[in-house]
Structure formats: structure tokens, C-alpha cells
matplotlib code that plots the C-alpha trace (Angstrom):
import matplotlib.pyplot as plt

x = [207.6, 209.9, 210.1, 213.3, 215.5, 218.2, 221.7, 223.2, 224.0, 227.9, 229.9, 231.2, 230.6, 227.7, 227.5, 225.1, 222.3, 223.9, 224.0, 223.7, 223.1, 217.4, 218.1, 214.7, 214.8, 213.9, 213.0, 213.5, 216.2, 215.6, 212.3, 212.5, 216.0, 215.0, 211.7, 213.9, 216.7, 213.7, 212.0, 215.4, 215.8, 212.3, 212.7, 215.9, 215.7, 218.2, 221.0, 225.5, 226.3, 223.2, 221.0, 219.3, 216.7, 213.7, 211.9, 208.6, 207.7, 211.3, 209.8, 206.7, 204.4, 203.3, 199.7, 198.8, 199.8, 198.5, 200.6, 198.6, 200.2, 203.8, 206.2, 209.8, 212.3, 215.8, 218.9, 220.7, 224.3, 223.8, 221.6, 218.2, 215.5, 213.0, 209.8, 207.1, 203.7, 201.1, 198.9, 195.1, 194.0, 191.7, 193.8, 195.9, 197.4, 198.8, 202.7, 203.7, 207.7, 208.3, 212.0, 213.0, 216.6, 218.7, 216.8, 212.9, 212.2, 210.4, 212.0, 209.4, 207.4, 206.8, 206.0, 202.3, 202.3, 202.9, 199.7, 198.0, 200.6, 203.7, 205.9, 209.6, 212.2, 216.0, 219.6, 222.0, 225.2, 226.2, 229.2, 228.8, 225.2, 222.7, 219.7, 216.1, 214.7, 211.1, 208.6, 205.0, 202.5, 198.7, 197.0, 200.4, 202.7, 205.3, 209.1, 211.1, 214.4, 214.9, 216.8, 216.4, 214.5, 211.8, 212.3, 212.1, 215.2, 213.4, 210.0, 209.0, 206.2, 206.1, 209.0, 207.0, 210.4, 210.3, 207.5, 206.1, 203.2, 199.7, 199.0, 198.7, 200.0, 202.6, 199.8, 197.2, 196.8, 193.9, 194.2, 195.3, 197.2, 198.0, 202.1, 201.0, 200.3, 203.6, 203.7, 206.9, 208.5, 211.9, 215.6, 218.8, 222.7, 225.4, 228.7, 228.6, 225.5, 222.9, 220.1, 217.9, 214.0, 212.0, 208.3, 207.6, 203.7, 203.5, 205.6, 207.5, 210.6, 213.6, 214.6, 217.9, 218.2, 220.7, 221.2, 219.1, 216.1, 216.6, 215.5, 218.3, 217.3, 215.5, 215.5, 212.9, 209.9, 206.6, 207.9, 208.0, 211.7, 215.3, 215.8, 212.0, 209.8, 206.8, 206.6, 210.0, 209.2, 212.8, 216.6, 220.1, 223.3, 225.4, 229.7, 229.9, 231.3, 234.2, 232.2, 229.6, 226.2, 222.6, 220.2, 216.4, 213.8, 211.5, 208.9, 205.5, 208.3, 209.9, 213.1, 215.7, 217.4, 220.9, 222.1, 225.2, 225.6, 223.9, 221.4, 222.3, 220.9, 223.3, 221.3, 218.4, 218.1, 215.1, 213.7, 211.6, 208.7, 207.2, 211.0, 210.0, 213.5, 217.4, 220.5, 223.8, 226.0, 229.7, 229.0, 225.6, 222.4, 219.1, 215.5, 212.6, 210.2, 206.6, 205.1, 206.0, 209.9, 213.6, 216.5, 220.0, 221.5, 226.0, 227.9, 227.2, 223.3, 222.9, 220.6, 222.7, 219.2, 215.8, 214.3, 210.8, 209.2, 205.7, 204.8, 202.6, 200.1, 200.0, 199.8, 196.7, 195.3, 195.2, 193.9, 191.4, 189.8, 190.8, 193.4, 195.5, 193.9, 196.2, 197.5, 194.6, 194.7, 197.0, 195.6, 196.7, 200.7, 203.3, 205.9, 209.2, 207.2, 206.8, 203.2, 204.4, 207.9, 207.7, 211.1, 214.4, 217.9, 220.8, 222.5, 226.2, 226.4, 224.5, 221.5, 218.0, 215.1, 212.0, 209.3, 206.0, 202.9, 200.5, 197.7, 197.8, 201.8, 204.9, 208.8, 210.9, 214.6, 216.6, 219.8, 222.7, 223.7]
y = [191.7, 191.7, 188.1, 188.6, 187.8, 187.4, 185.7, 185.4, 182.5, 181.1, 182.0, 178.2, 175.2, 172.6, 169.2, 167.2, 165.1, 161.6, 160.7, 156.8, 154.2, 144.7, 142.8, 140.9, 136.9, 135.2, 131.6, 131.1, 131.8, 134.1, 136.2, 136.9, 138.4, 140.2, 142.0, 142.7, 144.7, 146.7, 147.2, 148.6, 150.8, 151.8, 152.5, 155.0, 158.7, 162.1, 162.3, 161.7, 161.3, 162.1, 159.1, 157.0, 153.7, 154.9, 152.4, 154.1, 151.2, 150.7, 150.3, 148.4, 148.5, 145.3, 145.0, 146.5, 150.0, 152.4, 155.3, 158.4, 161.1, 160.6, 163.4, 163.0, 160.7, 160.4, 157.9, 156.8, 155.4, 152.2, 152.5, 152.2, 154.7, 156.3, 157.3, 160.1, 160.5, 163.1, 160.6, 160.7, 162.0, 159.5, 156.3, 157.2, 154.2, 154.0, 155.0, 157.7, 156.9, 153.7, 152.1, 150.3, 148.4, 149.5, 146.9, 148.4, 145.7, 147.0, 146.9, 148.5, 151.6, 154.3, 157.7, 157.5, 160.9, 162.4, 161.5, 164.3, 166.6, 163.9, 166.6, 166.5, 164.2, 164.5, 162.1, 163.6, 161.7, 163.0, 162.1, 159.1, 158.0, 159.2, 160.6, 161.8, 165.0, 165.1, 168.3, 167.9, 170.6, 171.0, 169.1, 168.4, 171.6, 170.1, 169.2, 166.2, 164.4, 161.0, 157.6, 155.4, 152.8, 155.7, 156.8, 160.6, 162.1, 165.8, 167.1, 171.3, 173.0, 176.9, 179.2, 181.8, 183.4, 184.6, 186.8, 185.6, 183.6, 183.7, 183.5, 179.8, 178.7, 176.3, 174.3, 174.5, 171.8, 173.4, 173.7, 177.2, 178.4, 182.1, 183.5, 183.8, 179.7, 177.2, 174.9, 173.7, 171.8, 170.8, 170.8, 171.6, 171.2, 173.5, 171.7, 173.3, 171.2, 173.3, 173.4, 175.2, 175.3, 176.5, 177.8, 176.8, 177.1, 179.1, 182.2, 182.1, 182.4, 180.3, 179.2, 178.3, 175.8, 173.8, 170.1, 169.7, 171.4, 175.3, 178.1, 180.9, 182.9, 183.1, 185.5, 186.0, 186.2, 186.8, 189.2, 190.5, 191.6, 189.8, 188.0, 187.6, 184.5, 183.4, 179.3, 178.8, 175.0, 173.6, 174.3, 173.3, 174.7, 174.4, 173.7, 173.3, 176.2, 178.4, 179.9, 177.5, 179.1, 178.8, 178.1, 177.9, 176.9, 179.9, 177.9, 180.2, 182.3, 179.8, 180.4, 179.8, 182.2, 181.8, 183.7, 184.0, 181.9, 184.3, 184.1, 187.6, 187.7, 186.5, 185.8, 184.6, 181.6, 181.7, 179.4, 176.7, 175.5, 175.5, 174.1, 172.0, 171.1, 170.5, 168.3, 168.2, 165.5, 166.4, 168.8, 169.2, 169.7, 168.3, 170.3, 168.7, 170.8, 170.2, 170.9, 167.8, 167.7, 167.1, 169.5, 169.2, 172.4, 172.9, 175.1, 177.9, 177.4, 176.7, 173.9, 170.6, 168.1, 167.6, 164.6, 163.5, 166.4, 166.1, 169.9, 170.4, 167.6, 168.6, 172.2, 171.9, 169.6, 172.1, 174.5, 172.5, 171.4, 174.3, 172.3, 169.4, 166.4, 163.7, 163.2, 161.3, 159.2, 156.9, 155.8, 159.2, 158.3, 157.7, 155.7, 157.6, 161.3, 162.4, 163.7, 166.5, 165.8, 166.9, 165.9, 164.2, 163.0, 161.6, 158.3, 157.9, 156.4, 159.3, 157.5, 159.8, 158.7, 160.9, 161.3, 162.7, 164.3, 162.1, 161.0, 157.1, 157.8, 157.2, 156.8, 156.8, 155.4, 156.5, 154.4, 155.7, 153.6]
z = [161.1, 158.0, 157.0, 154.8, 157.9, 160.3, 159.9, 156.6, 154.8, 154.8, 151.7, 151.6, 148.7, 148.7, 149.0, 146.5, 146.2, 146.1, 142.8, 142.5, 139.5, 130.1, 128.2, 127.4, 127.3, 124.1, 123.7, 120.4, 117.7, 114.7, 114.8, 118.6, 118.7, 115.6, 117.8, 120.9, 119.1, 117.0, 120.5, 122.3, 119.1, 119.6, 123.1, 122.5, 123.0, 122.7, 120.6, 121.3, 124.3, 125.8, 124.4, 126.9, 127.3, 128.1, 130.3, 131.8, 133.9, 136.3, 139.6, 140.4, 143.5, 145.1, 144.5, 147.9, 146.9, 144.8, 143.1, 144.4, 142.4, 142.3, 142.8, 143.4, 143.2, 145.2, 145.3, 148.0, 148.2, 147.5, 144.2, 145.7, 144.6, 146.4, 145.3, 147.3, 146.4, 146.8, 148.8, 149.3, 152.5, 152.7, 152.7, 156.1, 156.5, 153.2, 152.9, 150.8, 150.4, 148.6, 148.3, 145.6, 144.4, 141.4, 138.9, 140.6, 143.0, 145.9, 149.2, 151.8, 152.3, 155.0, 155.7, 156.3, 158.1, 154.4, 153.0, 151.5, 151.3, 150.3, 147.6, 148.1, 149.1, 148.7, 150.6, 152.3, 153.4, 157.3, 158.6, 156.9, 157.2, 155.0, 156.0, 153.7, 154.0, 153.0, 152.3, 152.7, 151.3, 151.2, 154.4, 155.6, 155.5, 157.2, 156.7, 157.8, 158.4, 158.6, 158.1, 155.2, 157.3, 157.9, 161.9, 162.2, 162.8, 163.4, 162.0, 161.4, 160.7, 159.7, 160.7, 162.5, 163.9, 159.7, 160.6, 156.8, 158.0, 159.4, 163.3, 163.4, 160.5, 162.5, 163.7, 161.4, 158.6, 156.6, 152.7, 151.8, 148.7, 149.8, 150.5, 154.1, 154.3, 154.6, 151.7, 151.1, 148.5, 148.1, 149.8, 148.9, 151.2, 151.5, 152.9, 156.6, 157.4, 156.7, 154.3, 152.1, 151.6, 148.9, 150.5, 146.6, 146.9, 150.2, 150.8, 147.8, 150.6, 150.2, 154.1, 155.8, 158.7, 160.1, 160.0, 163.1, 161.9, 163.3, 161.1, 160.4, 157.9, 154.2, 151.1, 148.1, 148.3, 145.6, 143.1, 139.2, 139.6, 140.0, 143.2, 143.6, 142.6, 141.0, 142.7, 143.5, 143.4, 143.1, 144.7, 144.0, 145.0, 141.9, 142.3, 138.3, 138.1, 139.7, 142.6, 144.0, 143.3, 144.5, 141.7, 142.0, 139.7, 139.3, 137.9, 136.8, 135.8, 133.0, 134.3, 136.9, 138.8, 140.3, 143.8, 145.5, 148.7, 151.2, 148.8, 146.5, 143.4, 140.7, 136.9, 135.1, 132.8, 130.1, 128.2, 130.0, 130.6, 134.0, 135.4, 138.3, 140.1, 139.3, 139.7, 138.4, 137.4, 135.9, 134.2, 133.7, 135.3, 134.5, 134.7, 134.6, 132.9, 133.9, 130.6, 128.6, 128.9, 130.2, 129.5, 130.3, 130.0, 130.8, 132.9, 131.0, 131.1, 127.4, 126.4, 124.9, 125.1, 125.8, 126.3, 125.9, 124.3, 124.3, 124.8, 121.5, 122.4, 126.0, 125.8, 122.9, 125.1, 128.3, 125.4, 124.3, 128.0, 129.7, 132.1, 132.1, 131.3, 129.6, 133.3, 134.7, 131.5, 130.9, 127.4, 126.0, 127.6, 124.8, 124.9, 124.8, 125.6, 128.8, 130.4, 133.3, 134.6, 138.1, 139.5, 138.1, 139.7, 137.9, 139.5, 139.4, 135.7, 135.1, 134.2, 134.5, 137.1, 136.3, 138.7, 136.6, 138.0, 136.9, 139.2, 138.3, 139.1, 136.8, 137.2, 134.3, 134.1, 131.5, 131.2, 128.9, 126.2]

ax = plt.figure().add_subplot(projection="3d")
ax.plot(x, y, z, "-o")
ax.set_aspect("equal")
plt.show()
């Protein structure tokens, strides 16, 4: 069966992720205000407009939870952030989503079922009550809607209507890394309801369903040429510009590609490394890069930042050990640099929350100033 399928894709706009938005204390006089404003300086990163705080420690668990590899992070409309881990399959009654307030304090925790396989998360408001998607990969491969309090709204396994996946597949939770296994990664919305999935370490297939969780119809797949992917491992549909515009982070590729909305090939972007995912703010959309770095690039796609650029030390390191080690030591982590940024969001001050794959975990804020 052909798996590039049935049912285009409405020609309409999108609707986007819901963007949402320290003074230390001193007890005494002189020296102490003199070592906070060196340490804020310290802490400052990018350039204009685009210079931000960097705090690497803005959410904290409570001491019953471990970060297990985090992943991506998401914010909901009223400034809370929420974090996914990998999760080990071992601890099954640990939560992979974790909920914190606008200044990190935890709220609660859920989504057991993830662990494992917990990868992307993303809000969308409906009608006016905002719901999480969530993408589970590896001993999961399974996606997810639900409310903020955790309930499942709907849950999927693999489209086998696409004709793109082994006999099986739908119910089978075994580790497998080939474009005939389901291992999804992340969401994006288009304004009619439905939304979009990026197969980012399975088929290589982006997938449309609707709001309630039915497959229509998907485009791309593993390929060397335009329209065609290499780990498609992040989505967005992009209304920066005149025509609202599918774009999709083509990441062993270094690139992102861009697509019409019935999912026609449109352009390529160069110039990354290993871009993970992507979200827009005004007028400008963020890519985390997993190798070391965060750009924002404008409408036209041109580079105006990066932030955190650690890519030398990181890349000699895989070099040198044959792999990426730094991430499971947090002794090698510098302040202000970033390990492997895995997933980003803006909130709407357009501050920067950072998710990094790093096994020990790690979310960044960055707070304009």
C-alpha cells in the first residue's frame, strides 16, 4: 500500500503554540550588592534586543523525582510550564510530565504511561480550554491528548490505514529504529482543528489527524531530495509571513524545509546544526539546535542570534570519545553554554524556556532584559 495518502490537507492559517511568560536578596550593604549585579552581568547572554538572563536551574523537582532525560517543554495560558521526560522504563510509576508555575515551583506530575518513550509535548487552546498533546517514542510509540490536570482526552498508536508500517506495529511496543516502526515526535495545529505529526524517528512521514485523534492523510517520507527527510524531528506551521506555511525541522539533514499547507514542497533553510524543533513569536522563530546551540532566525529565514554556543567543545568531545559524552556529566556543563538543546518555546514576553537532552535533565529560562 502507498503510505503517501489520502485526503489533502486544508489550504487555511494555523493557530500556535500558546506562547506564555530574580532579583537575589542581600543581607548586607556594600559588598553583597556589588556580587549580585557582577553575577546578573555574568549570567547575560546574546546581543540588542535579543539579550536574555540565563538561569539554567528555573524549575526544580521535589526530591521524589528524578529528571530522566528531559525533552520538551510547553506553556499554557496561564504561565505555567511543562516539562516531559524520556523516562526509565524501569521506574513505571514515576510521572514523565511535570507542571511547574511561572517563577519554577512545582505544581504536580502525571503521565506515567509515557515512561520510556516520554518525547514531545505541545498546548493547544479549543474552544476555549486548552488541551496537551503528547508523543511517546521507543517502548511507547504512542500519541496523546489530554487536559492539563492529566485525564486522557484520546490516545493512538500507528496509522496502519497509511499503509507505512509493519503488520503489528499498532500494538507492538518493542524497541525498533527502522521507517517501518512508529516513533513519533512532536505536534503542530492548523486553525480548522486538526493537527500535524512528525513520524521523526519512525517513518520519516509527517501525519494529519483531526482534533479527535483520526488519521487523514501524511506526506514525506525518508529521502535525499526536496520534500523528503532525513529525522523530521520537529513541526510548526509558520503565519509570519504572507501565506501561512508548514515548516519542519529536517534534522540529520541540518536544515529545515518549508511546504505549502497540503503539505507541497515550498524551500530549504541551511545552516544548522542537528535543528531539533521550532516556534515563533512576532516575528521570529526559535530552533533549537541539538549540537550546542539556540538560533533565532526572521521572516526571511536569516539568522539574527544564537544563544549558547557551545558547539566546538561539544563536537571535539563526540570526536574525541566517539559519541556524546558531556551529556551524562554535569561537571563538564557551563554556565551560560548549552549541552544539546532538544526543544525550545517562547512565552508571551518572549522569554526562552529550553528543554536539553541531557540524561541528569535540564530546563533553561531565558528572560529578556
Amino acid at each position: 500500500m502507498n503510505p503517501i495518502c489520502s485526503r489533502p490537507a486544508d489550504r487555511r492559517g494555523t493557530s500556535r503554540r500558546k506562547f506564555l511568560q530574580t532579583a537575589a536578596a542581600t543581607a548586607v550593604a556594600a559588598p553583597a550588592i556589588f556580587t549580585a549585579k557582577r553575577s546578573a552581568a555574568q549570567d547575560v547572554i546574546g546581543d540588542g534586543e535579543f539579550t536574555y538572563r540565563c538561569d539554567h536551574q528555573c524549575v526544580q523537582l521535589p526530591d521524589q523525582y528524578t529528571w530522566q532525560t528531559t525533552h520538551n517543554v510547553a506553556v499554557d495560558p496561564d504561565d505555567n510550564v511543562y516539562v516531559i521526560h524520556e523516562g526509565d522504563v524501569r521506574k513505571q510509576q514515576h510521572p514523565s510530565i511535570f507542571v511547574f508555575d511561572a517563577d519554577g515551583k512545582f505544581i504536580h506530575a502525571f503521565g506515567q504511561q509515557f515512561q520510556g518513550g516520554g518525547h514531545g509535548l505541545d498546548i493547544r487552546v479549543e474552544s476555549g480550554t486548552p488541551f496537551l498533546y503528547v508523543t511517546g517514542y521507543q517502548m511507547v510509540k504512542t500519541i496523546a491528548k489530554m487536559t492539563l490536570d492529566g485525564e486522557l482526552v484520546w490516545q493512538q498508536y500507528a496509522p496502519m490505514q497509511s499503509g507505512a508500517y509493519l503488520p503489528g506495529e499498532a500494538s507492538d511496543t518493542k524497541r525498533g529504529w527502522g521507517r517501518q516502526n512508529f516513533l513519533p515526535t512532536n505536534f503542530a495545529f492548523l486553525p480548522d482543528g486538526d493537527c500535524l505529526l512528525a513520524d521523526g524517528y519512525g517513518s520519516y512521514l509527517i501525519h494529519r489527524y483531526t482534533a479527535d485523534g483520526v488519521w487523514k492523510s501524511c506526506f514525506g517520507g525518508q529521502g535525499e531530495g526536496q520534500g523528503t527527510f532525513n529525522l523530521p524531528h520537529g513541526l510548526w506551521v509558520d503565519t509570519r509571513g504572507d501565506e501561512a506555511e508548514i515548516a519542519v525541522a529536517d534534522r540529520a539533514h541540518n536544515q529545515i524545509q518549508t511546504f505549502t499547507l497540503d503539505g507541497q514542497y515550498k524551500k530549504t533553510v541551511t545552516g544548522f546544526g542537528l535543528p531539533a524543533n521550532l516556534d515563533t513569536h512576532e516575528d521570529w522563530m526559535l530552533v533549537p539546535e541539538l549540537v550546542a546551540r539556540v538560533s533565532i532566525i526572521d521572516k526571511n529565514h536569516n539568522t539574527v542570534v544564537t544563544l549558547g554556543d557551545d558547539r566546538e567543545r561539544i563536537l571535539a568531545d563526540k570526536e574525541a570519545n566517539k559519541g556524546f559524552t558531556i551529556r551524562t556529566d554535569e561537571s563538564k556543563w557551563q554556565q551560560n553554554k548549552f549541552v544539546h538543546p532538544h526543544d525550545a518555546c517562547f512565552d508571551s514576553s518572549g522569554n526562552i524556556y529550553v528543554a536539553e537532552w541531557v540524561k541528569t535533565g535540564r530546563v533553561t529560562k531565558l528572560t529578556r532584559v
